[in-house]
Each structure stands twice: as C-alpha cells, then as structure tokens.
C-alpha positions as CSV (number, residue, x, y, z in Angstrom):
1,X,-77.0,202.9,-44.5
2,X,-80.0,204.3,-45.9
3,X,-83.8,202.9,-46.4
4,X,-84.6,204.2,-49.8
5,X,-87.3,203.5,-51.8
6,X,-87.6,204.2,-55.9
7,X,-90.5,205.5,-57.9
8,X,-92.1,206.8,-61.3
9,X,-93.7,205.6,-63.7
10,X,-93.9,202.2,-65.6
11,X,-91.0,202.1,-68.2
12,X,-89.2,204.8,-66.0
13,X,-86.5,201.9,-65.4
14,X,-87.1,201.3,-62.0
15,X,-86.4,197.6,-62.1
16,X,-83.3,198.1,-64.4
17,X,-82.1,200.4,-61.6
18,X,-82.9,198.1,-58.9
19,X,-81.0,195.0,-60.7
20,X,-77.7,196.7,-61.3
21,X,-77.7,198.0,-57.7
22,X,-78.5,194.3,-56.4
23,X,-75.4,193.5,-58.3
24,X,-73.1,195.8,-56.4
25,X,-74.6,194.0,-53.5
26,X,-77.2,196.1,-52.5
27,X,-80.5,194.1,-50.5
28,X,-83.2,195.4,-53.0
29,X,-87.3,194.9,-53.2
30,X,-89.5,195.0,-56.5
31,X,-92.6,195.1,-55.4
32,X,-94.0,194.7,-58.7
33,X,-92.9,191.1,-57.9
34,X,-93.6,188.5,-55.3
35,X,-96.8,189.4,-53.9
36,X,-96.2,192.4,-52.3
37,X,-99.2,194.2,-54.1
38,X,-102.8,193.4,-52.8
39,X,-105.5,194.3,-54.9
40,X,-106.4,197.8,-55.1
41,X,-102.9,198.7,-56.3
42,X,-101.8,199.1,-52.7
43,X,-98.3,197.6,-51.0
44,X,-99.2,194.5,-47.8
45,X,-98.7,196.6,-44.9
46,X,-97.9,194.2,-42.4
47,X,-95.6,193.3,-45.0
48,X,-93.7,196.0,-45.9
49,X,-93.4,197.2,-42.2
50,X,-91.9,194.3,-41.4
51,X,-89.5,194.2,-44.1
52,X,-88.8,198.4,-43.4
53,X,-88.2,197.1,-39.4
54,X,-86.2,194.4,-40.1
55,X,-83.3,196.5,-42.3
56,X,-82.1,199.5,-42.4
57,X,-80.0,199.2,-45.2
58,X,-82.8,198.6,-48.4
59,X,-83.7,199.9,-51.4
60,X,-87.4,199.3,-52.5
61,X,-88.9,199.8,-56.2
62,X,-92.5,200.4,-56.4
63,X,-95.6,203.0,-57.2
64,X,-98.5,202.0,-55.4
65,X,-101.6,204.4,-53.8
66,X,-100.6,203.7,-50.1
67,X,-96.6,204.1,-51.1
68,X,-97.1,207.2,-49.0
69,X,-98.2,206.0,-45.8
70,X,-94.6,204.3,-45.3
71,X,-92.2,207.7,-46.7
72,X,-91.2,208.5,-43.1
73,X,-89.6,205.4,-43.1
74,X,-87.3,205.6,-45.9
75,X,-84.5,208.1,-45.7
76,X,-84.9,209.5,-49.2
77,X,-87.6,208.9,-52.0
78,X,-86.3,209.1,-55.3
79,X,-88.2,209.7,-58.1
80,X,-87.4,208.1,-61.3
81,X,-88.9,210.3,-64.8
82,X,-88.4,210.2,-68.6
83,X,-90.7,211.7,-71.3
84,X,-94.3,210.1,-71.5
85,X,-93.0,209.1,-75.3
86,X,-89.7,207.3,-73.7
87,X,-92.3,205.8,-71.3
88,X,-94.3,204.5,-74.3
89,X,-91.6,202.9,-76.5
90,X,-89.6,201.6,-73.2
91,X,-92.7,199.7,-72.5
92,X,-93.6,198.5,-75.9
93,X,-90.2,197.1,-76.2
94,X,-89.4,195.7,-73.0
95,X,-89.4,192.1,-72.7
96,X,-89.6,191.5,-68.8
97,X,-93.0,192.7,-68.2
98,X,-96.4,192.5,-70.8
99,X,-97.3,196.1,-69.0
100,X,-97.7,198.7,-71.7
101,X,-97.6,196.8,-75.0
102,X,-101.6,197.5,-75.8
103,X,-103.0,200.8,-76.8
104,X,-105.3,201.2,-73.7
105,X,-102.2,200.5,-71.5
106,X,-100.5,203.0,-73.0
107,X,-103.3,205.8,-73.1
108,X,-103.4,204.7,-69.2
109,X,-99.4,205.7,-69.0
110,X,-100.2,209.0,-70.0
111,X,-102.8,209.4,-68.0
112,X,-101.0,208.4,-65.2
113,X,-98.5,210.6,-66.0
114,X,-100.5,214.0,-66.1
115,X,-102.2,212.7,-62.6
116,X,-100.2,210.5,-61.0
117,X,-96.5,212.0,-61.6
118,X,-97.1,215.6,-59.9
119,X,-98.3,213.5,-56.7
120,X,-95.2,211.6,-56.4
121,X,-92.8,214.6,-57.5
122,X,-94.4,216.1,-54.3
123,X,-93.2,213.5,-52.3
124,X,-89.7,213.0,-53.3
125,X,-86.5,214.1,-51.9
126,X,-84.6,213.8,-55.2
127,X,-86.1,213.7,-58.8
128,X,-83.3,211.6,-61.4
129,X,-83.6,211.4,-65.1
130,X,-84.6,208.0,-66.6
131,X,-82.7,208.5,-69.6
132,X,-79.4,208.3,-67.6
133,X,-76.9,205.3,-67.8
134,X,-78.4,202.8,-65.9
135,X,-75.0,203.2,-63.7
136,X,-74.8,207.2,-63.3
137,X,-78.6,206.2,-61.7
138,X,-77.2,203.5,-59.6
139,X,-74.1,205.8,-58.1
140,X,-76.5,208.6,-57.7
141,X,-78.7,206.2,-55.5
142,X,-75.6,205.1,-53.8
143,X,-74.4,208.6,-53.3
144,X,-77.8,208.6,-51.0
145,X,-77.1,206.1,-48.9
C-alpha cells in the first residue's frame, strides 16, 4: 500500500497512466478534474489533506505550484517525461482535453518544460519515460506500491 502521486508535464500521459491503473482497480485522483485546482494553479489543501488522511492506498495525477507542500505524504513521486516535441503533438492530438492545441499553449509547454521540469525532477523519487506502453508505466507504478 503506497500513497503515490504522478507528475510531468501536459501531454506526458499522466491521465492515460492514471485510467489504466484505475482499471486494475487502483483508487486514483486527476486533479486536473473535479475541482481540486483553485485558482492560482494550486491543489485545495483542506482537500487534498483530507483525501491523503483518509487512504493510504492512492495514486494522485497532478502538477500544480503547491504539489510540494504535500510530497512527505506520498510514499514515492514519480515523474512522468517525454521530449518537448512528443509533448507538443500528444497535445495537439489528444481529444480529452482542449490544453495545448493553440500556438501560445504550446510555446507555454516549452517553457514550462525548460523551468518547470528541472523543479519537479528534483523532487521525484523515480523519473519514467512517457513514451513507454501505457502498461510497462502502470506495472512500474505498481511495482511501487
């Protein structure tokens, strides 16, 4: 049993991940969904140390600024990666999320990437490669808990 949560980048396949473990009957979180993000980009903290209280046994998806301020409760934090151009044309493509599809968005991914990416690679336990079958990823995560 393991509290794990998933990061990276948009078009990393984070939520891809996180639905094929919810089908081997994993209790997962996308906080991209549901109202877990307030404005400023930041995960509900009464909410999501609630939810981190209440199970220990959970993977969470998400990259948010305050994602930080909750890693001592997760067991491992596992960063997801691919190539800023397997970012772009995930995103482009992708038909679950309008994220990505305009060329500002897109000029923002890499940007993120440069900036953003280094931060969380300093804060994850294990670093796996996007580009994997979706269900190498999910036994890898499993392998965790």
């Amino acid at each position: 049993m393991a509290r794990i949560l998933v990061t990276g980048m948009s078009g990393a396949g984070k939520t891809t991940l996180l639905e094929e473990l919810a089908q081997r009957g994993h209790r997962t979180v996308d906080t991209d969904d549901d109202g877990w993000v307030l404005p400023g980009a930041i995960w509900d903290p009464a909410r999501m140390s609630e939810l981190l209280a209440r199970h220990d046994h959970v993977v969470v998806s998400g990259t948010v600024e305050n994602q930080g301020r909750f890693y001592d409760r997760f067991e491992h934090i596992v960063l997801l990666t691919a190539p800023v151009e397997v970012l772009i044309e995930r995103l482009a493509t992708r038909t679950n999320n309008p994220y990505g599809r305009s060329a500002e968005q897109q000029a923002e991914v890499r940007q993120y990437a440069m900036e953003v990416e280094p931060r969380l690679r300093r804060g994850a336990s294990v670093e796996l490669d996007g580009r994997r079958p979706v269900a190498e990823l999910a036994d890898a995560v499993e392998e965790l808990m």
